[in-house]
Every structure is written in C-alpha cells, then in structure tokens.
NUVEXTI-749203 format. One line per 10 residues: number of its first residue (from 0); their letters; for each residue x, y, z of N, C-alpha, C, O, CB. Coordinates in pm, whole numbers, plus 50000, padded with zeros to 5 digits. Glycine has a CB too. Example, Ala and Ser with C-alpha at 12.3 -4.5 7.8 and 13.67 -1.06 7.14 Angstrom:
0	AS	51319 49431 50780 51230 49550 50780 51320 49670 50780 51424 49668 50846 51131 49553 50905  51285 49775 50708 51367 49894 50714 51290 50003 50787 51341 50114 50804 51408 49940 50572
% end
This chain:
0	XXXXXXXXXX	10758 68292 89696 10861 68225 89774 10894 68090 89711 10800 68026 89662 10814 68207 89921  11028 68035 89705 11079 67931 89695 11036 67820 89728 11004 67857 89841 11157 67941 89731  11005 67705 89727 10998 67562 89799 11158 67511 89868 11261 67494 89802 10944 67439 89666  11151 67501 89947 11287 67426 90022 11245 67306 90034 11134 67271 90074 11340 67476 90170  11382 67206 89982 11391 67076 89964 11517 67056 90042 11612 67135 90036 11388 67030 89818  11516 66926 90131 11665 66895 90173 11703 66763 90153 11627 66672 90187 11694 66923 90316  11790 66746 90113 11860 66604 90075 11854 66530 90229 11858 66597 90331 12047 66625 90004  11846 66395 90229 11843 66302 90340 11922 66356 90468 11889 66392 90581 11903 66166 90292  12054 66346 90390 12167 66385 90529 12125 66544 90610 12156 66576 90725 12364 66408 90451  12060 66614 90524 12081 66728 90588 12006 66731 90742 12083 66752 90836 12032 66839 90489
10	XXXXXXXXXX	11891 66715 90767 11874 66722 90893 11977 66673 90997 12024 66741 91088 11770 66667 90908  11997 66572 90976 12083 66483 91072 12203 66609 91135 12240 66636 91249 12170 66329 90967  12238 66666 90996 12387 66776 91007 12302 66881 91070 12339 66887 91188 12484 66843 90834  12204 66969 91050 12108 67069 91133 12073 67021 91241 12016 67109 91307 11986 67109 91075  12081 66877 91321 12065 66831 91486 12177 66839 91536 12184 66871 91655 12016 66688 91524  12304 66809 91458 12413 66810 91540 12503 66974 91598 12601 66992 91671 12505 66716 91450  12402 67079 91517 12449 67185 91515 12329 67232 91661 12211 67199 91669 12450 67257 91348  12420 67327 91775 12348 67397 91857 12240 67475 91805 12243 67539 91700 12424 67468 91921  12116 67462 91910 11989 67476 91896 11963 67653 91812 11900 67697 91715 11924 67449 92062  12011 67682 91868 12021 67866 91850 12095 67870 91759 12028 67946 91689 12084 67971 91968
20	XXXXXXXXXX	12185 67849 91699 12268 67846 91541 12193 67755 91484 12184 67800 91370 12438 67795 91528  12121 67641 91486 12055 67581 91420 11912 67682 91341 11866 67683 91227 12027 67468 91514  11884 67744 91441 11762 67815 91398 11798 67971 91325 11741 68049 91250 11664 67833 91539  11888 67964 91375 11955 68140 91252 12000 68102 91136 12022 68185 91048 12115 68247 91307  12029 67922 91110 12049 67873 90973 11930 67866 90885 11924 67906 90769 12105 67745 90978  11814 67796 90969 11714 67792 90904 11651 67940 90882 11552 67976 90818 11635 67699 90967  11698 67976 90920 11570 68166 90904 11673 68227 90792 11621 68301 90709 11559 68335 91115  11795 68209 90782 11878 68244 90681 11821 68178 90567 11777 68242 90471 12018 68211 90706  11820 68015 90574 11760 67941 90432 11609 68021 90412 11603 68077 90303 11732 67737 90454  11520 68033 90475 11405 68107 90465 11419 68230 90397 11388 68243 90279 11355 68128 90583
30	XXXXXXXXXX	11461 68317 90465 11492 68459 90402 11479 68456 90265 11383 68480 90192 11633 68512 90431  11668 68399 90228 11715 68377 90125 11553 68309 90027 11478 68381 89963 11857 68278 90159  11541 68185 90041 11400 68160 89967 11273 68254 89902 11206 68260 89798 11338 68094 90057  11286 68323 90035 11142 68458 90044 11220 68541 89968 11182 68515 89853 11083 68548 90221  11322 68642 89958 11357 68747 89914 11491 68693 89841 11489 68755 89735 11363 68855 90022  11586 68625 89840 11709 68619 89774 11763 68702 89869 11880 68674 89842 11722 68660 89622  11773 68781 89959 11890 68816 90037 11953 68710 90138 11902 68625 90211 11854 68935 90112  12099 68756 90110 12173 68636 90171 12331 68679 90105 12365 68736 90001 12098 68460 90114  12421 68608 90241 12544 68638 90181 12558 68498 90055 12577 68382 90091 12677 68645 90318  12550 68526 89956 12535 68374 89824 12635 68433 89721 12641 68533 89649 12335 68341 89720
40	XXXXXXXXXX	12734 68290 89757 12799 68312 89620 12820 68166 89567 12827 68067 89639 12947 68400 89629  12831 68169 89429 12848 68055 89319 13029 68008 89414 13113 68071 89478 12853 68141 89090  13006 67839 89361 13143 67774 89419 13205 67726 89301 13138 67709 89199 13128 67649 89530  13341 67699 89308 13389 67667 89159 13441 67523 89206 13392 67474 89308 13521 67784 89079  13544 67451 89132 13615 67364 89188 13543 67261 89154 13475 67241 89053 13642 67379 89317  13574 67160 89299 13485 67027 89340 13320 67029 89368 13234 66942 89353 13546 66976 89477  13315 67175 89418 13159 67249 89429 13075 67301 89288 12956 67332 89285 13179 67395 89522  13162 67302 89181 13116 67344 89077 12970 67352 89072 12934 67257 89142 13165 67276 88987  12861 67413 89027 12748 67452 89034 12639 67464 89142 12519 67482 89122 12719 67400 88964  12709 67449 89273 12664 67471 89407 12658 67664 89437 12731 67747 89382 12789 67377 89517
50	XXXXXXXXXX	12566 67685 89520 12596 67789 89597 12590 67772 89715 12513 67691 89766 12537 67880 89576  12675 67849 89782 12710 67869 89915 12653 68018 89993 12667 68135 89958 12867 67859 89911  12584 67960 90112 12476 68009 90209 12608 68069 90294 12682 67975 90322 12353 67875 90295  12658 68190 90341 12712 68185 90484 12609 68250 90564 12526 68334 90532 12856 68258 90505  12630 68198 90664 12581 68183 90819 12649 68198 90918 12665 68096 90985 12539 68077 90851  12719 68333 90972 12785 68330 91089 12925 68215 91080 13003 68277 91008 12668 68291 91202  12973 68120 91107 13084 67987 91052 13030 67887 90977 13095 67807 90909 13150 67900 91170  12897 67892 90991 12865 67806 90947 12844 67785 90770 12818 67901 90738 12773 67798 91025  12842 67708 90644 12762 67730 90547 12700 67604 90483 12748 67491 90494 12830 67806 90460  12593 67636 90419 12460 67588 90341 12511 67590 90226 12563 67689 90174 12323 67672 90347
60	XXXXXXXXXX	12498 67471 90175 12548 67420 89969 12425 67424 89922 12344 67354 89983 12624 67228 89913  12389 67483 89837 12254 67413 89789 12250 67456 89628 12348 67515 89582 12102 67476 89885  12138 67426 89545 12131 67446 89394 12024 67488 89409 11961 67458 89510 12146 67339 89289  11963 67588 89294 11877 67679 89302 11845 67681 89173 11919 67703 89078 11913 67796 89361  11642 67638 89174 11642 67674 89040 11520 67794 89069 11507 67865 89169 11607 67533 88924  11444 67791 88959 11319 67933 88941 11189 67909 89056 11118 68001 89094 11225 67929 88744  11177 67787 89094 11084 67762 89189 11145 67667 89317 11076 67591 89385 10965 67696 89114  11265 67686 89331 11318 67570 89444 11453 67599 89459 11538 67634 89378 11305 67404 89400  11459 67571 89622 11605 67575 89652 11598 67408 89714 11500 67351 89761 11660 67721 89778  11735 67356 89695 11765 67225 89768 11877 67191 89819 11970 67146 89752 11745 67129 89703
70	XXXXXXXXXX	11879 67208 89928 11970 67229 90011 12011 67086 90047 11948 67000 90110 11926 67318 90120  12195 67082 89961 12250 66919 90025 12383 66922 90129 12451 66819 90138 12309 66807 89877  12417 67037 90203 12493 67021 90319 12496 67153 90379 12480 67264 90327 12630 66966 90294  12526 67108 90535 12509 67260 90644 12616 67195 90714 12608 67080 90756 12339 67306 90756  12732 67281 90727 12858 67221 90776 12905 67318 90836 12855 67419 90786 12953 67166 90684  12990 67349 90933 13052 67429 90977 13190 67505 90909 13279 67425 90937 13062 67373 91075  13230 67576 90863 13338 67630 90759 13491 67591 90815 13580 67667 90777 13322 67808 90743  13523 67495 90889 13620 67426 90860 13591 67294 90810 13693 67237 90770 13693 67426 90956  13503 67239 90802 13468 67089 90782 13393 67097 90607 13372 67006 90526 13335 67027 90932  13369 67231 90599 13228 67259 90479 13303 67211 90318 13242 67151 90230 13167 67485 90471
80	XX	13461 67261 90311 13486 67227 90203 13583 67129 90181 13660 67136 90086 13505 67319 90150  13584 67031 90267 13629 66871 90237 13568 66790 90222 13617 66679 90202 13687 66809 90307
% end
C-alpha cells in the first residue's frame, strides 16, 4: 500500500465537505492507495501532471509516485477546476 500525504489546505477542504461524502472520499483515496482502483485520470492544461480522483461530484488532485500518493485539493467539480 501507498503512504498518503496531504498538503496543509487539504483537511480544512475535507471539513467543509458533509460528513458522509467526506468519508466515501477518504475510502476512495484509500482504495485507490491499496489497489489503484479508482475512477483516475491524468489532467492536462493548468493541472498538467496532476491526477484526478472522481468521487461521486466531488474530485481529489493529487501526484503519485512508486511509494506515495499526495493529495493537494478535494473540491467539489464545479469549484475543482478554477
């Protein structure tokens, strides 16, 4: 399994999200960690070398290397890519 790392802001953005979507985000970041399943795709653009977690509306940015994921935003998918 992976190590999960989260950048400063991220909790703060995982409190402001309801309790019960909060916790199907985190078991999604888990999963994904434990097995690599997950809806994950590479972002291009302004996201360039990010991947993107979806979660129900919600999605997870994070970079991924051979022993670590680090997860730097959990936003809701209208707010996620501005």
């Amino acid at each position: 399994m992976k190590k999960i790392h989260f950048e400063p802001e991220v909790p703060a953005q995982v409190r402001a999200i309801p309790q019960h979507i909060a916790m199907t985000i985190l078991e999604a970041i888990h999963r994904y960690a434990q097995t690599g399943a997950g809806r994950v795709k590479p972002l291009s653009g302004e996201f360039e070398g990010f991947l993107r977690l979806r979660v129900g509306k919600h999605r997870v940015f994070f970079k991924e290397t051979a022993v670590a994921l680090t997860i730097h935003r959990v936003a809701d998918r209208r707010d996620a890519y501005r």
